[in-house]
C-alpha positions as YAML, in Angstrom:
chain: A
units: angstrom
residues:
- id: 1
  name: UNK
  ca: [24.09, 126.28, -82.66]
- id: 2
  name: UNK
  ca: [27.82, 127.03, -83.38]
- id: 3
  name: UNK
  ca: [29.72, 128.73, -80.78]
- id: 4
  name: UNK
  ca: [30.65, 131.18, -83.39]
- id: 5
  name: UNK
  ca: [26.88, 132.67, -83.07]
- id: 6
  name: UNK
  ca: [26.64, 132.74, -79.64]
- id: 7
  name: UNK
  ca: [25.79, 136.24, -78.35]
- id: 8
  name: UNK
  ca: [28.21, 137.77, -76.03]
- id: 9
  name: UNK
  ca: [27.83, 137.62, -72.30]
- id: 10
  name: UNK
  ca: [26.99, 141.33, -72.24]
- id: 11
  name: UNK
  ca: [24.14, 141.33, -75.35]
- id: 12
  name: UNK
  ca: [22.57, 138.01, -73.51]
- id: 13
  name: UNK
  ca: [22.38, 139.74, -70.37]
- id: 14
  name: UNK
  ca: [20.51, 142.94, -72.46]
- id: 15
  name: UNK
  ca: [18.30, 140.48, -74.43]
- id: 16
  name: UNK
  ca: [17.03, 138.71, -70.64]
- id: 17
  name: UNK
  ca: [16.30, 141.79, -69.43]
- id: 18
  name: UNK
  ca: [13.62, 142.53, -72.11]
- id: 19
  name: UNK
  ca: [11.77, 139.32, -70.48]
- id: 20
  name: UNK
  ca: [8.97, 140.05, -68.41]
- id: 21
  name: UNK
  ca: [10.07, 138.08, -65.21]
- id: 22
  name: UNK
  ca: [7.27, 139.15, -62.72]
- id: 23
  name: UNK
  ca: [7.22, 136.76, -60.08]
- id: 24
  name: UNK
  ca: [3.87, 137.46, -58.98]
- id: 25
  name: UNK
  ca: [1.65, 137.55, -62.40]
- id: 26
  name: UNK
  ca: [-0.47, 134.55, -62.11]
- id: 27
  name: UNK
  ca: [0.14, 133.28, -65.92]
- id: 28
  name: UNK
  ca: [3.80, 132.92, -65.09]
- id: 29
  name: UNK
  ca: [3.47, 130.98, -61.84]
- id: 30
  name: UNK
  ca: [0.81, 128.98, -63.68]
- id: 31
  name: UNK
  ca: [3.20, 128.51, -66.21]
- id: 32
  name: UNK
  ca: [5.68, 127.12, -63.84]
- id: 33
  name: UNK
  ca: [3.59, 125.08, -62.08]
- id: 34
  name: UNK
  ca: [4.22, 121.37, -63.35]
- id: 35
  name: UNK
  ca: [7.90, 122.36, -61.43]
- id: 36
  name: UNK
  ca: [6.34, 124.09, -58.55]
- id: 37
  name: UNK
  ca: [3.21, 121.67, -58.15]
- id: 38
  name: UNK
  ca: [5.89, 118.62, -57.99]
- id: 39
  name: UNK
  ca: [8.34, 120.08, -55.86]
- id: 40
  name: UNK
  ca: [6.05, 120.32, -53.40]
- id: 41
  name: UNK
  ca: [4.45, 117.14, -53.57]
- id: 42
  name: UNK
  ca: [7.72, 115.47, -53.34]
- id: 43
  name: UNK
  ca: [9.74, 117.44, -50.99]
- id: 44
  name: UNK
  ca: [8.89, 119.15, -47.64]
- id: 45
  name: UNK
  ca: [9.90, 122.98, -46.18]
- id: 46
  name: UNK
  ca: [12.41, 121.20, -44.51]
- id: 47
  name: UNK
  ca: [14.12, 120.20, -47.52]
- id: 48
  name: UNK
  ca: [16.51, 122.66, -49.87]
- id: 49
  name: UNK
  ca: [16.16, 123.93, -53.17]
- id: 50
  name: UNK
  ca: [17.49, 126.07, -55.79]
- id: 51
  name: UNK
  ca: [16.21, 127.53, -58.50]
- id: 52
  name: UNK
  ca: [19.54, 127.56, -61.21]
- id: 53
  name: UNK
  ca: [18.78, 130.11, -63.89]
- id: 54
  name: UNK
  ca: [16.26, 131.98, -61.79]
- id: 55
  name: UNK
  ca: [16.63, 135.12, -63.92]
- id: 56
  name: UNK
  ca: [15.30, 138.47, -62.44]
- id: 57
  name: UNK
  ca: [12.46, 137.63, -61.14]
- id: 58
  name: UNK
  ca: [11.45, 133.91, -60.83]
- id: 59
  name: UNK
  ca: [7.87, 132.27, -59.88]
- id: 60
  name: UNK
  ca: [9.43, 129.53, -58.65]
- id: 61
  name: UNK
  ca: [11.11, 130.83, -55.78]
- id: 62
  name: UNK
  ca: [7.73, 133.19, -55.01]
- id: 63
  name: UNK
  ca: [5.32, 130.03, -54.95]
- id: 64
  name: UNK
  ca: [7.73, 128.06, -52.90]
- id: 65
  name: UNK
  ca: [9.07, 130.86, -50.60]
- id: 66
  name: UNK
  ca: [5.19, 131.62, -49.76]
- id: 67
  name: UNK
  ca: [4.57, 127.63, -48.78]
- id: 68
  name: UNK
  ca: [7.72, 128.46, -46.68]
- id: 69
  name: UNK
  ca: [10.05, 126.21, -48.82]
- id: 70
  name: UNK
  ca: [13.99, 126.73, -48.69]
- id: 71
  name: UNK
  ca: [15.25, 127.94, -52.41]
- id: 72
  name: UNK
  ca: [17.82, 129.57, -53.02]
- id: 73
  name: UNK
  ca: [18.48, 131.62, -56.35]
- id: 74
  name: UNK
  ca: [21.31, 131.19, -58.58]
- id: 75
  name: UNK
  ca: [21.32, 132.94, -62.14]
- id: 76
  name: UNK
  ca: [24.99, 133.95, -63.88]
- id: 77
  name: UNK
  ca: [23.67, 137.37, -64.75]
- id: 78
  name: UNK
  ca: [21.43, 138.05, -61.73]
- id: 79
  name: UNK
  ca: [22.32, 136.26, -58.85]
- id: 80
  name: UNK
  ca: [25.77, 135.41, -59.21]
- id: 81
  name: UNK
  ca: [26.46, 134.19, -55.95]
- id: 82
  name: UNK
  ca: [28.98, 131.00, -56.62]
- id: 83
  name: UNK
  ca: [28.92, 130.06, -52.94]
- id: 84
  name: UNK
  ca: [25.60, 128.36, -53.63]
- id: 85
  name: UNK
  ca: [26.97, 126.26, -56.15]
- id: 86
  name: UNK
  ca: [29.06, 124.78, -53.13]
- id: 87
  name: UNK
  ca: [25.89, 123.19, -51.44]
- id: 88
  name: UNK
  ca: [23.92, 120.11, -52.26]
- id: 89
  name: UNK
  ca: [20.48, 120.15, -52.78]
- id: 90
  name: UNK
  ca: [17.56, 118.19, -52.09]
- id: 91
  name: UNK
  ca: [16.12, 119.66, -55.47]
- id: 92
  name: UNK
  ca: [16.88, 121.97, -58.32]
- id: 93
  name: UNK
  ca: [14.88, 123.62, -60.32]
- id: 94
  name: UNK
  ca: [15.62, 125.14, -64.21]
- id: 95
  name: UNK
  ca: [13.16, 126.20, -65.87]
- id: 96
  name: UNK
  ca: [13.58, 127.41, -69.55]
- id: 97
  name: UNK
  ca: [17.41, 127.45, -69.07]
- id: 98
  name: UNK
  ca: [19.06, 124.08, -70.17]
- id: 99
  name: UNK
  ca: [18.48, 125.03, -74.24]
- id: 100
  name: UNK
  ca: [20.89, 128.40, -73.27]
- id: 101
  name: UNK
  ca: [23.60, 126.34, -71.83]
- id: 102
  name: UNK
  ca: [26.50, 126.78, -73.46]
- id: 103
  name: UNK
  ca: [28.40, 123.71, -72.39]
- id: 104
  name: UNK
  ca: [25.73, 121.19, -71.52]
- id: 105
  name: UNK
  ca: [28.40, 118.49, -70.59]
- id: 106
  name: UNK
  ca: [29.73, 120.65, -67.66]
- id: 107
  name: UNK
  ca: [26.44, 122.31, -66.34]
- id: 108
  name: UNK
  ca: [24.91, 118.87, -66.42]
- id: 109
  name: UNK
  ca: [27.69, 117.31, -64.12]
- id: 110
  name: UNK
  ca: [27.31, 121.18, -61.90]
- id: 111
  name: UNK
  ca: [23.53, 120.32, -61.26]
- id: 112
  name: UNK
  ca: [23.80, 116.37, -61.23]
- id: 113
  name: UNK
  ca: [26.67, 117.19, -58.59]
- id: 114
  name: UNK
  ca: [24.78, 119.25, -56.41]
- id: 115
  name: UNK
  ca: [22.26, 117.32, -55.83]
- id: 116
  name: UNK
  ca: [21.73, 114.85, -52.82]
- id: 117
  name: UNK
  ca: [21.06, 111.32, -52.87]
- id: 118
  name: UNK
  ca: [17.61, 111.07, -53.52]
- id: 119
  name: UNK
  ca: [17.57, 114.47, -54.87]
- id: 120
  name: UNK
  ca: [15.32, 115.56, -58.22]
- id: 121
  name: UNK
  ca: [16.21, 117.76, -60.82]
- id: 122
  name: UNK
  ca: [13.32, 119.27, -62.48]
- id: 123
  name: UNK
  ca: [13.87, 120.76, -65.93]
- id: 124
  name: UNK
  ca: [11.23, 122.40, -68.31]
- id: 125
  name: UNK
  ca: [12.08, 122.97, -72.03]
- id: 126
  name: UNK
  ca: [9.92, 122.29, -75.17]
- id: 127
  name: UNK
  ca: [11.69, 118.86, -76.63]
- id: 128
  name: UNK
  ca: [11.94, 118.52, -80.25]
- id: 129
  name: UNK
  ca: [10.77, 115.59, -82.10]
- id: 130
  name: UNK
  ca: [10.10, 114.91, -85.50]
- id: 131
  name: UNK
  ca: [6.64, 115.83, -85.30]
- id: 132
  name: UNK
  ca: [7.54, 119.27, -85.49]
- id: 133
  name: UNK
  ca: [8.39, 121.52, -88.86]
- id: 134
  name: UNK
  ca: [11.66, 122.22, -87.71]
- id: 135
  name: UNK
  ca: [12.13, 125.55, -89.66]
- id: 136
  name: UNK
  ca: [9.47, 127.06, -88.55]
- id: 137
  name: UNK
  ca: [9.11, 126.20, -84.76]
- id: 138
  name: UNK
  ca: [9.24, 128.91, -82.72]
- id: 139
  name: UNK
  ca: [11.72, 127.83, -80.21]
- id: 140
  name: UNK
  ca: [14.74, 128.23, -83.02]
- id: 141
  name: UNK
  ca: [13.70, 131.71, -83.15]
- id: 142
  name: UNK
  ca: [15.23, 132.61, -79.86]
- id: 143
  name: UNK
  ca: [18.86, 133.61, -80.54]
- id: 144
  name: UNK
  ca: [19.83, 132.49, -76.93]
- id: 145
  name: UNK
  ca: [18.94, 129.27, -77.64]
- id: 146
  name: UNK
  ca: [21.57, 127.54, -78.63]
- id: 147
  name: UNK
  ca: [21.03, 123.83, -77.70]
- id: 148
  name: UNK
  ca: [18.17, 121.60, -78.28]
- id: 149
  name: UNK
  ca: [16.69, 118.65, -76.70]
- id: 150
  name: UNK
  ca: [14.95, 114.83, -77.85]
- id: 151
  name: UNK
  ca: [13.61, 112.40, -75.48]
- id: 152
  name: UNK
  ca: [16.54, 110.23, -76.86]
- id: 153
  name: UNK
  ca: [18.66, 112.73, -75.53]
- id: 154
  name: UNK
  ca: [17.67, 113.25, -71.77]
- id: 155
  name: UNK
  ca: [17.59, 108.85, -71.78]
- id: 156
  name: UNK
  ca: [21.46, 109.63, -73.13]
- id: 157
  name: UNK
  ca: [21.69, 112.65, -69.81]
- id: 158
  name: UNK
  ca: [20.65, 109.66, -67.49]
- id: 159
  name: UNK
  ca: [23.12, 107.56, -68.67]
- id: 160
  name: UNK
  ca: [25.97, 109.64, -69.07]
- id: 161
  name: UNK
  ca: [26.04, 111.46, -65.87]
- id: 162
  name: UNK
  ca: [24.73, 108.80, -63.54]
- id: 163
  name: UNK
  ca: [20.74, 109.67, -62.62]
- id: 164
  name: UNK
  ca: [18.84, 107.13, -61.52]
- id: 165
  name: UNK
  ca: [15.99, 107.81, -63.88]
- id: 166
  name: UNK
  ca: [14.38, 110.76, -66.34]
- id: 167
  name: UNK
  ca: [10.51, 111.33, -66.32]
- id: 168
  name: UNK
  ca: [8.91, 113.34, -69.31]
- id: 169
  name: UNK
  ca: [5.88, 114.91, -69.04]
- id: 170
  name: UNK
  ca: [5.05, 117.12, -72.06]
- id: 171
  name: UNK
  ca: [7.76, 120.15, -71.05]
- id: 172
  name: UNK
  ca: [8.54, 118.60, -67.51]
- id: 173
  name: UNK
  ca: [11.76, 116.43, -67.24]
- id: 174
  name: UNK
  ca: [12.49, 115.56, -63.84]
- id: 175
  name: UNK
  ca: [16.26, 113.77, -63.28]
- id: 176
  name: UNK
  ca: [16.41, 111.35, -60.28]
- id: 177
  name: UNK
  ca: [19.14, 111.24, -58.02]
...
């Protein structure tokens, strides 16, 4: 999308607070769960997390909090805390965030910097390809979504900031360290 049609900070921040972010409804955190289910079959409690666009009320950080994982929750509207983007990570998660970024060059290098060596970077979004009737898929629909995604284009992601590797699995992407 344009910058021109961006909403404003403010009218973004209105328009996320219609979601219905309920950490604990079952749908959601089975929603989530290719991110959650992976996270903790690759990492331990011992290791850290965030969850970077965790919005108000995030299923990630419930389902790994109650397995007694480390996440921390960083969201520019809702938990603003830049201190935590200071930290390295043994893994981040983003889910349904990376189509609103509004820069993806510079919050690509943010998350591939904060992560450790070794670290993962797991990312859902719905990927286009040309499959799909572009004018009428649903995911253009949302105003706040201003970039899309290819598998050509998370291969270019590895490249250009210096993962190891990029796994897709249907709406999983998960960036190695």
């Amino acid at each position: 999308m344009d910058s021109s049609q961006y909403m404003s900070f403010e009218n973004e921040e209105k328009h996320y607070r219609f979601h219905n972010n309920d950490a604990n409804d079952i749908g959601y955190q089975n929603f989530v769960s290719p991110i959650t289910n992976r996270v903790l079959n690759d990492f331990t409690f011992k290791d850290s997390g965030l969850d970077f666009g965790a919005g108000t009320g995030s299923p990630i950080t419930k389902v790994l909090r109650d397995n007694v994982y480390q996440i921390a929750e960083y969201d520019p509207y809702f938990h603003n805390n830049h201190e935590l983007l200071k930290t390295k990570y043994n893994y981040i998660a983003s889910c349904e965030v990376v189509e609103h970024f509004h820069h993806p060059n510079k919050e690509f290098a943010l998350l591939k910097n904060l992560l450790l060596k070794g670290g993962k970077l797991y990312i859902m979004t719905h990927l286009y390809d040309p499959e799909i009737d572009f004018p009428s898929w649903y995911y253009i629909k949302d105003h706040t979504h201003v970039f899309l995604y290819q598998k050509e284009t998370m291969e270019w992601i590895v490249n250009k900031f210096g993962f190891t590797s990029v796994e897709i699995k249907n709406r999983l992407i998960v960036f190695s360290n």
